[in-house]
Biopython code that builds the backbone (N, CA, C, O; Angstrom):
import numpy as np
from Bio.PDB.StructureBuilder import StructureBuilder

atoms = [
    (1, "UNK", "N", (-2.058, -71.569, 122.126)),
    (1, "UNK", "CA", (-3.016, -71.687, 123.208)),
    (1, "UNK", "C", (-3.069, -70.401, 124.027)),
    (1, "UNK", "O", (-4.047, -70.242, 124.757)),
    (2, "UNK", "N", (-2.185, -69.531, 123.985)),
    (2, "UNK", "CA", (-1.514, -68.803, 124.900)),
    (2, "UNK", "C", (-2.600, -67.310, 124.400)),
    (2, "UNK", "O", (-3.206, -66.546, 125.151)),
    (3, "UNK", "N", (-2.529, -67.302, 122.918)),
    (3, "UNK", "CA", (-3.548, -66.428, 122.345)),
    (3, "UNK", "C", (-5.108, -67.135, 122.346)),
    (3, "UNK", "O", (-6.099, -66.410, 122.433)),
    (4, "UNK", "N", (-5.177, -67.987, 122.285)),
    (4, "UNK", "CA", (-6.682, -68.739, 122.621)),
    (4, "UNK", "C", (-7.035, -68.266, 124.267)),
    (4, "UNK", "O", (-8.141, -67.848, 124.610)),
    (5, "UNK", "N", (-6.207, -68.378, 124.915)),
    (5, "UNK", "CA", (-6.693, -67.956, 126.485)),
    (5, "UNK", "C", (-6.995, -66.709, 126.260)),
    (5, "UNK", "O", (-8.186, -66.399, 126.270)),
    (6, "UNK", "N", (-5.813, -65.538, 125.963)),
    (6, "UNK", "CA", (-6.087, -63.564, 126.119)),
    (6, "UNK", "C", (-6.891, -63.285, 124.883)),
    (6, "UNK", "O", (-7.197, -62.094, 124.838)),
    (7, "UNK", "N", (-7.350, -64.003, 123.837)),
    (7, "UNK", "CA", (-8.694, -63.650, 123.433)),
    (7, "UNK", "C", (-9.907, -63.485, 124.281)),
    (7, "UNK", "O", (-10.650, -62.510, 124.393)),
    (8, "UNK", "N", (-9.951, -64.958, 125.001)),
    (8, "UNK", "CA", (-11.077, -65.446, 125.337)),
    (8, "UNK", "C", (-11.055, -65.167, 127.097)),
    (8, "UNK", "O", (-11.720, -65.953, 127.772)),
    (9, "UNK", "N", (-10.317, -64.093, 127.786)),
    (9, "UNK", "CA", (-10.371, -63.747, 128.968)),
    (9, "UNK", "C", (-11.430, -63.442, 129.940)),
    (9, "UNK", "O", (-11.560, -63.647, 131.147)),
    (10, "UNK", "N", (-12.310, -62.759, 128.818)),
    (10, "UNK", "CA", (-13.825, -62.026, 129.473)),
    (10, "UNK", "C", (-14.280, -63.565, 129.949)),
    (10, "UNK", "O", (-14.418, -63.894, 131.127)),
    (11, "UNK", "N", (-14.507, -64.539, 128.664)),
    (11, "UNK", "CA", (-15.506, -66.141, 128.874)),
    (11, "UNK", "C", (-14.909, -66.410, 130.227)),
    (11, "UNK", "O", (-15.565, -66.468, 131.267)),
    (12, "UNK", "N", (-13.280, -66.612, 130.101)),
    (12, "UNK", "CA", (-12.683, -67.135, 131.300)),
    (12, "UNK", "C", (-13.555, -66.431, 132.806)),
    (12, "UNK", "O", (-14.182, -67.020, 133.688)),
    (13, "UNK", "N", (-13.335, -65.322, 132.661)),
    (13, "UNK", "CA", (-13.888, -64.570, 134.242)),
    (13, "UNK", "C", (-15.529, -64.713, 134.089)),
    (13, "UNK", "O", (-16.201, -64.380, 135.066)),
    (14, "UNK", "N", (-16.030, -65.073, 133.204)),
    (14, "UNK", "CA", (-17.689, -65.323, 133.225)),
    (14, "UNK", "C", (-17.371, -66.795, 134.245)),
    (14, "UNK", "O", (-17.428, -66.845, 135.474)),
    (15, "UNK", "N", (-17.063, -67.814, 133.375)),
    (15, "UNK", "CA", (-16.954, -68.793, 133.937)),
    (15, "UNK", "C", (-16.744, -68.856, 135.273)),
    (15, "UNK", "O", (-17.487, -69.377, 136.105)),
    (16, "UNK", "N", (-15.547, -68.226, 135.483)),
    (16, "UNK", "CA", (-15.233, -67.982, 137.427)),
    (16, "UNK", "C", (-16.111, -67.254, 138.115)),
    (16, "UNK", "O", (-16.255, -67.488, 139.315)),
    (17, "UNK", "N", (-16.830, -66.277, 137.501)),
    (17, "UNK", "CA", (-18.021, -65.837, 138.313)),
    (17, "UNK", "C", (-19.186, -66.561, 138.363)),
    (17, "UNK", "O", (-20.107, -66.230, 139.110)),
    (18, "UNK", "N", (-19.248, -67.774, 137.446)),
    (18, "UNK", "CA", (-20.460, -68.672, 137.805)),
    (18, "UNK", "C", (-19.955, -70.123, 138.446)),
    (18, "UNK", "O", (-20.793, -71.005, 138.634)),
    (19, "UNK", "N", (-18.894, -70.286, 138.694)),
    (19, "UNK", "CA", (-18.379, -71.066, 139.532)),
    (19, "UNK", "C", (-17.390, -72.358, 139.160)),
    (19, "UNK", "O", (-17.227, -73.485, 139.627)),
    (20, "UNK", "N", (-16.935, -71.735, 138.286)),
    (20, "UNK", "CA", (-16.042, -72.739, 137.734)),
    (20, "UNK", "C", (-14.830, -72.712, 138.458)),
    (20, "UNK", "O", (-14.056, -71.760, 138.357)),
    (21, "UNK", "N", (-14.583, -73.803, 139.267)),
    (21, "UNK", "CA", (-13.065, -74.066, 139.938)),
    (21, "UNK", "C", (-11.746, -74.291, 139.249)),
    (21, "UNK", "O", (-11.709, -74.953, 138.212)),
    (22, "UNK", "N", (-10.628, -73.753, 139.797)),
    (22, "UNK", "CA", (-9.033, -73.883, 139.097)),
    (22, "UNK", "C", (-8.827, -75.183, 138.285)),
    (22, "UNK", "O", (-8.066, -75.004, 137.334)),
    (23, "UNK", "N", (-9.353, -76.579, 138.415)),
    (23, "UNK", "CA", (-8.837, -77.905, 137.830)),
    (23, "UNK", "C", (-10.174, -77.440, 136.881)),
    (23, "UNK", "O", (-9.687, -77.277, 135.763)),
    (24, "UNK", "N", (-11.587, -77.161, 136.811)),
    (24, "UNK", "CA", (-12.298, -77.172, 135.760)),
    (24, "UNK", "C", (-11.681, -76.426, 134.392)),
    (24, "UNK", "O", (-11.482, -76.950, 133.296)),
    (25, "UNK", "N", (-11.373, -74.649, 134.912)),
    (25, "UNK", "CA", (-10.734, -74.285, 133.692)),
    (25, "UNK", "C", (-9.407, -74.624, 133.309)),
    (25, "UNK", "O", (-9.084, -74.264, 132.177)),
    (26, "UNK", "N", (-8.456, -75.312, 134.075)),
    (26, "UNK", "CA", (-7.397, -75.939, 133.638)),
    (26, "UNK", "C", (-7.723, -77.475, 132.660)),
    (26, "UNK", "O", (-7.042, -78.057, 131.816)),
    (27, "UNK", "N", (-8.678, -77.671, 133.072)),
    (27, "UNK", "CA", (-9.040, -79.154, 132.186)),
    (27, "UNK", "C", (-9.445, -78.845, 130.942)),
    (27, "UNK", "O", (-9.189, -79.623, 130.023)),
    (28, "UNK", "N", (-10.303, -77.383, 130.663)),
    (28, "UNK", "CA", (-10.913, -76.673, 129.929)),
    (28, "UNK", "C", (-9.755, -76.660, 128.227)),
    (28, "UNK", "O", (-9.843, -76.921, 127.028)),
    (29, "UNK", "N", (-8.810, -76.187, 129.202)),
    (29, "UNK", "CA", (-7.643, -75.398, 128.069)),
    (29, "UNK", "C", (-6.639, -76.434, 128.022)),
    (29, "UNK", "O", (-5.762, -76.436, 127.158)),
    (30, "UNK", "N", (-6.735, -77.307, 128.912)),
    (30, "UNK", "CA", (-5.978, -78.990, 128.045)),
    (30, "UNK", "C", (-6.613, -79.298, 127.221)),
    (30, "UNK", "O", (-6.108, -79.404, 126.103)),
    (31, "UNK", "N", (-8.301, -79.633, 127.474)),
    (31, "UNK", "CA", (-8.756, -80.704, 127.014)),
    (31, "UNK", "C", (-8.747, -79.858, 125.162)),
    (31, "UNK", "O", (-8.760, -80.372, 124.043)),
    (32, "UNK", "N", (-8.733, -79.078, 125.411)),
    (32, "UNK", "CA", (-8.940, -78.251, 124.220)),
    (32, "UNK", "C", (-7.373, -78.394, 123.181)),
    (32, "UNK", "O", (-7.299, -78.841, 122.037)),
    (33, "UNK", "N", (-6.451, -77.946, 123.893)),
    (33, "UNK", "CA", (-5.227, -78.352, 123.178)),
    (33, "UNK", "C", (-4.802, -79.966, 122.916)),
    (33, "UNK", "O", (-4.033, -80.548, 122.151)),
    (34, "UNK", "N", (-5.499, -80.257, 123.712)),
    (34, "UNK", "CA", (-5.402, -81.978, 122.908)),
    (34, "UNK", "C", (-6.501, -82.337, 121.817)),
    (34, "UNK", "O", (-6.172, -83.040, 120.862)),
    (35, "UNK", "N", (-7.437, -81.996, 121.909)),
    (35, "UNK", "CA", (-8.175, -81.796, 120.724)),
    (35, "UNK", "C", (-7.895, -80.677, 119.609)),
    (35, "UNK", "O", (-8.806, -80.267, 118.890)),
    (36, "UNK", "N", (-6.774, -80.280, 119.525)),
    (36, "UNK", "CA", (-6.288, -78.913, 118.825)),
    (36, "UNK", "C", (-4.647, -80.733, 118.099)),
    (36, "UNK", "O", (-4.288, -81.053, 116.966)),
    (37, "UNK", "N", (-4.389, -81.102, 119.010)),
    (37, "UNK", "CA", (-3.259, -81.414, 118.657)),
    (37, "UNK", "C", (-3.531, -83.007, 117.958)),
    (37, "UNK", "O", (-2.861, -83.388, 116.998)),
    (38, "UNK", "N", (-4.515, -83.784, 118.536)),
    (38, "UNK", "CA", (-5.120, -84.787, 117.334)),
    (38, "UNK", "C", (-5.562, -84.520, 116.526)),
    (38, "UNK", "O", (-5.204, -85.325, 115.667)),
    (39, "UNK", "N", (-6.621, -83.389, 115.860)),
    (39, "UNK", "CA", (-6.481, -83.493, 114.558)),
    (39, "UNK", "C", (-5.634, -82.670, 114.058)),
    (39, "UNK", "O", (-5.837, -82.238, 112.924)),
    (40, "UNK", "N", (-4.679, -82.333, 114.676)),
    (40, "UNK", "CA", (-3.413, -81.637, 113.348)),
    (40, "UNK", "C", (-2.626, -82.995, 113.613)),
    (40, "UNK", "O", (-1.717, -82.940, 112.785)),
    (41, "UNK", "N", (-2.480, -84.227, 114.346)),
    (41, "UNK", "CA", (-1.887, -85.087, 113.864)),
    (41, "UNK", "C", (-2.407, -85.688, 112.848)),
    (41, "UNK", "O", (-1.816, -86.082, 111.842)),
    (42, "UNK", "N", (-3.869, -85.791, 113.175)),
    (42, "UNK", "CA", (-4.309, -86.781, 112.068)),
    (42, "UNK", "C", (-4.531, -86.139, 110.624)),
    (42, "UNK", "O", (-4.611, -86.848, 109.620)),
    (43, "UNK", "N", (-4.602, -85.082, 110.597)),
    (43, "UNK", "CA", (-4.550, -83.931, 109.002)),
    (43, "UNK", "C", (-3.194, -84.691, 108.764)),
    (43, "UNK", "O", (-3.275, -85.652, 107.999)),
    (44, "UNK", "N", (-1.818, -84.379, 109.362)),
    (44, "UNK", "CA", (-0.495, -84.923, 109.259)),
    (44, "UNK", "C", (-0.560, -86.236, 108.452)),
    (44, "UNK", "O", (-0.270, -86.427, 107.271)),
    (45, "UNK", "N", (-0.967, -87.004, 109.291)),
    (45, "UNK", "CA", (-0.802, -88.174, 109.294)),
    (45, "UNK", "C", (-1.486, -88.531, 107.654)),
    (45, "UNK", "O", (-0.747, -88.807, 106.708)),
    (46, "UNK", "N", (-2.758, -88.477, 107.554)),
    (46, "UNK", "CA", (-3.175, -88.556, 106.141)),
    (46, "UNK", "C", (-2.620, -87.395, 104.636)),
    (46, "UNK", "O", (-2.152, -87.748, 103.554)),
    (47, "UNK", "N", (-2.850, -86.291, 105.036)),
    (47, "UNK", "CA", (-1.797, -85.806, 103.897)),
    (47, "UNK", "C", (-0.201, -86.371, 103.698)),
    (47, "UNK", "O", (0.261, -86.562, 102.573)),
    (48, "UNK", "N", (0.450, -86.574, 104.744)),
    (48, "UNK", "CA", (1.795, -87.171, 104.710)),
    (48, "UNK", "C", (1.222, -88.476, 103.631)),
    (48, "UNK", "O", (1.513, -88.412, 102.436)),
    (49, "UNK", "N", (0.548, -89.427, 104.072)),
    (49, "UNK", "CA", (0.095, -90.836, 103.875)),
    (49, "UNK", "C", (-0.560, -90.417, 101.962)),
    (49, "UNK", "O", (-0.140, -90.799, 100.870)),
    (50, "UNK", "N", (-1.276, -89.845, 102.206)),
    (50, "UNK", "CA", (-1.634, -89.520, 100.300)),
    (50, "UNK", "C", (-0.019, -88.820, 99.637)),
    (50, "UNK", "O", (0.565, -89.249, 98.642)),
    (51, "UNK", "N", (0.377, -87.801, 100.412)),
    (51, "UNK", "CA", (1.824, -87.555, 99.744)),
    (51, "UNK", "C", (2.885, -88.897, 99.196)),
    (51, "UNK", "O", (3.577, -88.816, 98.181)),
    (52, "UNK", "N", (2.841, -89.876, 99.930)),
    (52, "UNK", "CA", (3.726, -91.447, 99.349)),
    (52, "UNK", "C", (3.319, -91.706, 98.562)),
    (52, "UNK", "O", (3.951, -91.844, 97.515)),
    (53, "UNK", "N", (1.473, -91.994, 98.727)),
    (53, "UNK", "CA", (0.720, -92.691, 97.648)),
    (53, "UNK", "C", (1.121, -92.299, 96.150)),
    (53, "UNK", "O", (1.195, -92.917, 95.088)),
    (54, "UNK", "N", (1.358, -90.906, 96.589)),
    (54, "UNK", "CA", (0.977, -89.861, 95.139)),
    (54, "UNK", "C", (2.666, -90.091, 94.500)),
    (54, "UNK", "O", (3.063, -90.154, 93.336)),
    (55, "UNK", "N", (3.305, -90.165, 95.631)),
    (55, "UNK", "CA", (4.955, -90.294, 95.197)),
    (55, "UNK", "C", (4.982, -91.649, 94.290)),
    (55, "UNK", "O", (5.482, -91.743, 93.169)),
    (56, "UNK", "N", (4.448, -92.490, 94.895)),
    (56, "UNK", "CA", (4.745, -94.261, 94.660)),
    (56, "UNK", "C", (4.558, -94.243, 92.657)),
    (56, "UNK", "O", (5.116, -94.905, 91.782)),
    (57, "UNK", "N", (3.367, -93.001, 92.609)),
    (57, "UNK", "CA", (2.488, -93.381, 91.261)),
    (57, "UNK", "C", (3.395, -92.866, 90.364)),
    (57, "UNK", "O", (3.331, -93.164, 89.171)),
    (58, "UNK", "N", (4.707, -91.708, 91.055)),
    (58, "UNK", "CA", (5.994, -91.390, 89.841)),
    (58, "UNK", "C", (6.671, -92.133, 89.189)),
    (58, "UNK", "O", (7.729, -92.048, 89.814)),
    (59, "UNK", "N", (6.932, -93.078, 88.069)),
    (59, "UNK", "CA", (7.134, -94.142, 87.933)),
    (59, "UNK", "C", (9.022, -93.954, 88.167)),
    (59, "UNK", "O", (9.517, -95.076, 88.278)),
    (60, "UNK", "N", (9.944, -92.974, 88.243)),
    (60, "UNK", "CA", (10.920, -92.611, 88.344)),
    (60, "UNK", "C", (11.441, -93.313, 89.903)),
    (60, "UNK", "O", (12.417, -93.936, 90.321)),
    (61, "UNK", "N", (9.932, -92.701, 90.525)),
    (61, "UNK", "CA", (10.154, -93.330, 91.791)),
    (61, "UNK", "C", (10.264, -94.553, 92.409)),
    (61, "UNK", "O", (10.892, -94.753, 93.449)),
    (62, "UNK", "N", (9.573, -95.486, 91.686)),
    (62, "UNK", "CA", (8.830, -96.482, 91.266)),
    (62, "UNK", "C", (10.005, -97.481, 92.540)),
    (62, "UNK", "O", (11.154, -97.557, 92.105)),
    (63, "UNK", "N", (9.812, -98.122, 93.833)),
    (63, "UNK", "CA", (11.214, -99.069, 94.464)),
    (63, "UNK", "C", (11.704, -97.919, 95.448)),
    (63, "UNK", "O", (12.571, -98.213, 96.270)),
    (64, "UNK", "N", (11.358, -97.037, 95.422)),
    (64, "UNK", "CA", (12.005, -96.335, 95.921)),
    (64, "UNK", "C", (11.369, -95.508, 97.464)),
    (64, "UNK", "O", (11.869, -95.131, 98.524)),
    (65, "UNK", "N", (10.117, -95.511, 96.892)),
    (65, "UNK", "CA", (9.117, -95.130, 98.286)),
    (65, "UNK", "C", (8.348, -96.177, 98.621)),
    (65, "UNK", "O", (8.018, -97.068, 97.838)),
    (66, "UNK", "N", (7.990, -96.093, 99.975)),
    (66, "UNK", "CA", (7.782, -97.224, 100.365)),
    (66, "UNK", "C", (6.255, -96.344, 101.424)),
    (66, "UNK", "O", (6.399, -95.777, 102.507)),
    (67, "UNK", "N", (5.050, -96.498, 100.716)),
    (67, "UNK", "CA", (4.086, -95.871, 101.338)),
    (67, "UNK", "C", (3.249, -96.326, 102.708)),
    (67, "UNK", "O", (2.538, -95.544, 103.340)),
    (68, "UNK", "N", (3.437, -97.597, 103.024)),
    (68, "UNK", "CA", (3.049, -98.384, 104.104)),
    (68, "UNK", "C", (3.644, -97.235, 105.725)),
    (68, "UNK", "O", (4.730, -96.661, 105.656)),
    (69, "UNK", "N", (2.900, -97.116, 106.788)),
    (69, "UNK", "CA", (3.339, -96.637, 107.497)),
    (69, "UNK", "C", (2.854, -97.598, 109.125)),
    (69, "UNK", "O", (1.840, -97.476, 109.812)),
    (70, "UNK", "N", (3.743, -98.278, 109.253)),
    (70, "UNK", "CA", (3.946, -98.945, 110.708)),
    (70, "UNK", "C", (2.869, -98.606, 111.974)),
    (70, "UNK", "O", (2.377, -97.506, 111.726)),
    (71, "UNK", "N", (2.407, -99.068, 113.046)),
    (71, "UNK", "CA", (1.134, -99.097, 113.653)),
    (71, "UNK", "C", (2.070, -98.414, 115.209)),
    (71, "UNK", "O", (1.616, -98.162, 116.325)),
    (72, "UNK", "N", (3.137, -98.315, 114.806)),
    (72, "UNK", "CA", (4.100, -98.095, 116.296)),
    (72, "UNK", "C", (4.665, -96.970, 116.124)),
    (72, "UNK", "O", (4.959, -96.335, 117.137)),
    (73, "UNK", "N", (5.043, -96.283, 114.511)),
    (73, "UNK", "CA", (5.445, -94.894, 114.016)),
    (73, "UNK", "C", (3.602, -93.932, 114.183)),
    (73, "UNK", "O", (3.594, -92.770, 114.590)),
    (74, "UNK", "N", (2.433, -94.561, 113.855)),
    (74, "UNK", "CA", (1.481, -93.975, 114.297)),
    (74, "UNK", "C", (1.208, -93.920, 116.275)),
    (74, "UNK", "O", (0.875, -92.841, 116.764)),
    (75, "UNK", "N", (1.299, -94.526, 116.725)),
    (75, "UNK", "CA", (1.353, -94.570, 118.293)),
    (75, "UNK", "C", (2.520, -93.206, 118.296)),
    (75, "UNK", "O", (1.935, -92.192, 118.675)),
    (76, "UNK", "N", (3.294, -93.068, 118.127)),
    (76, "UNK", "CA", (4.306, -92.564, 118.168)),
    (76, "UNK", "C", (3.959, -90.803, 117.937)),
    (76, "UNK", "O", (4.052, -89.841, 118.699)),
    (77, "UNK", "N", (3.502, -90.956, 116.426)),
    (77, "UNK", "CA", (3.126, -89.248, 116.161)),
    (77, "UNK", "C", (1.870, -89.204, 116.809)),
    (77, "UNK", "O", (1.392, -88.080, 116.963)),
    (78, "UNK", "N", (1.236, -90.166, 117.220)),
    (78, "UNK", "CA", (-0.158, -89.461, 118.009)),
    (78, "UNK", "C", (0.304, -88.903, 119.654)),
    (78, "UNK", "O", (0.083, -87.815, 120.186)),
    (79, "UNK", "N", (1.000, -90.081, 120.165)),
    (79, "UNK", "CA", (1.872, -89.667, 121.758)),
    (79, "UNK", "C", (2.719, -87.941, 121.920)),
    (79, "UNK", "O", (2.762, -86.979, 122.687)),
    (80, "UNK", "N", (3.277, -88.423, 120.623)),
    (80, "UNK", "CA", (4.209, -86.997, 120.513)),
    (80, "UNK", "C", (3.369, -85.964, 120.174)),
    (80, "UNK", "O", (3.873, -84.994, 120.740)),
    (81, "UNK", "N", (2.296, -85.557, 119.534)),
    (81, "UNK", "CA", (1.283, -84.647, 119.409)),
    (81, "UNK", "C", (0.740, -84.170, 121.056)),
    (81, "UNK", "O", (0.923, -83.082, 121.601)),
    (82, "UNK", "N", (0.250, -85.001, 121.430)),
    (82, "UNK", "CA", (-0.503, -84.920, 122.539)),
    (82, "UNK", "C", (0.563, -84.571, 123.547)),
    (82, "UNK", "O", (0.108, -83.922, 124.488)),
    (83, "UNK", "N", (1.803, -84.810, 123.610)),
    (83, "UNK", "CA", (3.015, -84.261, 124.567)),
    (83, "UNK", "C", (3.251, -82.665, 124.309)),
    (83, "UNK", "O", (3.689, -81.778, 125.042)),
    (84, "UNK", "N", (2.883, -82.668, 123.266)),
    (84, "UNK", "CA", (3.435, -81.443, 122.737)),
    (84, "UNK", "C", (2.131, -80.300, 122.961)),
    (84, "UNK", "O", (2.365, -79.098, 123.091)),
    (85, "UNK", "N", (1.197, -80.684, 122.977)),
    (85, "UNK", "CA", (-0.137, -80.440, 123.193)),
    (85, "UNK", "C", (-0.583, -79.574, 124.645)),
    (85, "UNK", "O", (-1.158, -78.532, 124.960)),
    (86, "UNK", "N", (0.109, -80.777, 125.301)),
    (86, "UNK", "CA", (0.088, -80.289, 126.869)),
    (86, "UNK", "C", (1.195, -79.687, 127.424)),
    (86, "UNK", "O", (1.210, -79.124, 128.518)),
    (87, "UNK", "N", (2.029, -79.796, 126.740)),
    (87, "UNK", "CA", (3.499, -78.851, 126.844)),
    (87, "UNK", "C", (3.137, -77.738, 126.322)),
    (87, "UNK", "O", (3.442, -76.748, 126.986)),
    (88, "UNK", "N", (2.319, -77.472, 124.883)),
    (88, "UNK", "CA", (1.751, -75.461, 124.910)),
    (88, "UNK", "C", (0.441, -75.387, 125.748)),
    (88, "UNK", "O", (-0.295, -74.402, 125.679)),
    (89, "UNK", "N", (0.185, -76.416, 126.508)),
    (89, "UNK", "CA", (-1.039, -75.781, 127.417)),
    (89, "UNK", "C", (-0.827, -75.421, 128.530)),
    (89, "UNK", "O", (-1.625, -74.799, 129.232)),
    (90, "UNK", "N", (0.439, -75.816, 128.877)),
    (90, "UNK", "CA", (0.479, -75.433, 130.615)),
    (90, "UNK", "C", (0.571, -74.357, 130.956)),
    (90, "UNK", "O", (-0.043, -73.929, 131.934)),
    (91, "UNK", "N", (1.543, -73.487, 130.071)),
    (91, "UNK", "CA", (1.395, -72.001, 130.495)),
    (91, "UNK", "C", (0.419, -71.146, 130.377)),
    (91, "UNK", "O", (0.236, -70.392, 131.333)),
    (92, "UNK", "N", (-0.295, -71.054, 129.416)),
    (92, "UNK", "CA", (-1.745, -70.616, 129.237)),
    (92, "UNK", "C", (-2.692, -71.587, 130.010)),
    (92, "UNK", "O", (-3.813, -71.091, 129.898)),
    (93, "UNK", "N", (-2.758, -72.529, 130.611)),
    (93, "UNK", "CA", (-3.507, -73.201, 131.741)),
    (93, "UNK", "C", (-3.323, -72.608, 133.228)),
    (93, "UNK", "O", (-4.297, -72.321, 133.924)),
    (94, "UNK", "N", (-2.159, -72.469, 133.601)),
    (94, "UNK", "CA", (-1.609, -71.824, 134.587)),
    (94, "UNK", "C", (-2.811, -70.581, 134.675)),
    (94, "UNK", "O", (-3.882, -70.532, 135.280)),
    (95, "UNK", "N", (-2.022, -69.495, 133.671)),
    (95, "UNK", "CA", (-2.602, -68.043, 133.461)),
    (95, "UNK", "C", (-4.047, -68.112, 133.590)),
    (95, "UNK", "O", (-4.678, -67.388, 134.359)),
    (96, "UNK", "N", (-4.586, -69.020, 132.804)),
    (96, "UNK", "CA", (-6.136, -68.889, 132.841)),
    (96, "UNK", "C", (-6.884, -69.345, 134.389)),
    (96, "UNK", "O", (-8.091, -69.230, 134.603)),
    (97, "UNK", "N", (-6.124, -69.748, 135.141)),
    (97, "UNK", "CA", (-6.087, -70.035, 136.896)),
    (97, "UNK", "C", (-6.018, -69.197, 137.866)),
    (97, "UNK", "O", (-6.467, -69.189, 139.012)),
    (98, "UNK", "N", (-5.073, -68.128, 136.935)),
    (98, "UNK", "CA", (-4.677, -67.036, 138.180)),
    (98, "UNK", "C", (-5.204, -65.992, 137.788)),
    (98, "UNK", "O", (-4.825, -64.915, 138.247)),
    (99, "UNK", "N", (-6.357, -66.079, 136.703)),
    (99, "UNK", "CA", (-7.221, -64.617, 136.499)),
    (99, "UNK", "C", (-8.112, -64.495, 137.472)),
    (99, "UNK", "O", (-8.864, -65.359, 137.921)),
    (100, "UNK", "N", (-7.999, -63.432, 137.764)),
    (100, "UNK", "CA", (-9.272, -62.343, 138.788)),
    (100, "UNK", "C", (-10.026, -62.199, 137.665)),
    (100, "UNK", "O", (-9.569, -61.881, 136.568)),
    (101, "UNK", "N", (-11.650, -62.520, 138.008)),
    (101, "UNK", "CA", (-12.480, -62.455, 137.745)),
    (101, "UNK", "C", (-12.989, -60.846, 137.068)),
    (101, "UNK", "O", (-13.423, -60.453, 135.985)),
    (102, "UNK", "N", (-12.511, -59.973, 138.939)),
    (102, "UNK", "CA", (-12.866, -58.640, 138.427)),
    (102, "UNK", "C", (-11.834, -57.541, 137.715)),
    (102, "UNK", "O", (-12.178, -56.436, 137.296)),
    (103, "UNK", "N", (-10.212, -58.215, 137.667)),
    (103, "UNK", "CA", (-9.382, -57.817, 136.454)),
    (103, "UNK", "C", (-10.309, -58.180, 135.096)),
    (103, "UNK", "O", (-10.879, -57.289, 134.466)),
    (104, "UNK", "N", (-10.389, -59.682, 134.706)),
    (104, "UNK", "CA", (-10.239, -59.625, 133.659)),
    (104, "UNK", "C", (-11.859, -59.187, 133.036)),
    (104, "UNK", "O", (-11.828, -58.978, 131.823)),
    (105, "UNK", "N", (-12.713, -59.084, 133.433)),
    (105, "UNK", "CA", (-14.215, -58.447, 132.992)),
    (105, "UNK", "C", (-13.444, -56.889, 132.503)),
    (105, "UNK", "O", (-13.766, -56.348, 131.445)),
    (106, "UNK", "N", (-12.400, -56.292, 133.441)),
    (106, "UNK", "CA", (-12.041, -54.887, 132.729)),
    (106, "UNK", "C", (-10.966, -54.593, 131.744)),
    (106, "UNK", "O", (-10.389, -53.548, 131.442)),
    (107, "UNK", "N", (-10.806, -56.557, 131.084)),
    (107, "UNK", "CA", (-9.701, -56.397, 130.221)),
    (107, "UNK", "C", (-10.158, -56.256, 129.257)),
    (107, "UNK", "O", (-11.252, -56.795, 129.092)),
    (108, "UNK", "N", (-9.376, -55.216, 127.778)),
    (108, "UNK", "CA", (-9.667, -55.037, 126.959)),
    (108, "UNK", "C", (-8.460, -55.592, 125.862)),
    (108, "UNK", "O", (-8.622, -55.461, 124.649)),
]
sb = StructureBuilder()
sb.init_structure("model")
sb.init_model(0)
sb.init_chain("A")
sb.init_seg("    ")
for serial, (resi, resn, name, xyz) in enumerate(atoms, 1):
    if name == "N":
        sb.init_residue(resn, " ", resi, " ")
    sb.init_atom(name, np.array(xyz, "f"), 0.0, 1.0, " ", f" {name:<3s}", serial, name[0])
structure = sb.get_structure()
């Protein structure tokens, strides 16, 4: 997230020069890392989920994997995504708060 913000510094100080307040671009660069962090759960979640399937069909394996995945282990990797989500956004949320407008237009 941290490189998603100092890419995108110039947008940031556009934004603050047309009036975007501290909780708007902080909501900006959450809302974004939580949508960054559900679908890499849910990519997870289904490649993991075809990886069993594909295991189950080894007949070696055959008793041994168990491809079903629980409705409380999904609550679980979606919660923990989204924790983790907003745990790499805060510091690059912060930063993107305390840019000067007329610093960062002269950042290169």
């Amino acid at each position: 997230m941290i490189m998603s913000v100092f890419t995108r510094i110039r947008e940031i100080a556009i934004l603050r020069v047309n009036g975007f307040s501290n909780p708007q671009i902080g909501t900006m660069i959450f809302g974004e890392s939580a949508v960054v962090s559900l679908v890499g759960a849910l990519a997870g979640l289904l490649i993991g989920t075809a990886i069993l399937f594909a295991l189950k069909l080894i007949p070696a394996l055959d008793g041994y994997v168990d491809p079903t995945i629980h409705p409380a282990v999904l609550l679980i990797v979606i919660l923990l995504a989204l924790f983790t989500g907003a745990a790499g956004a805060f510091y690059p949320a912060i930063y993107a708060m305390r840019v000067r407008a007329v610093e960062a237009l002269r950042f290169e």
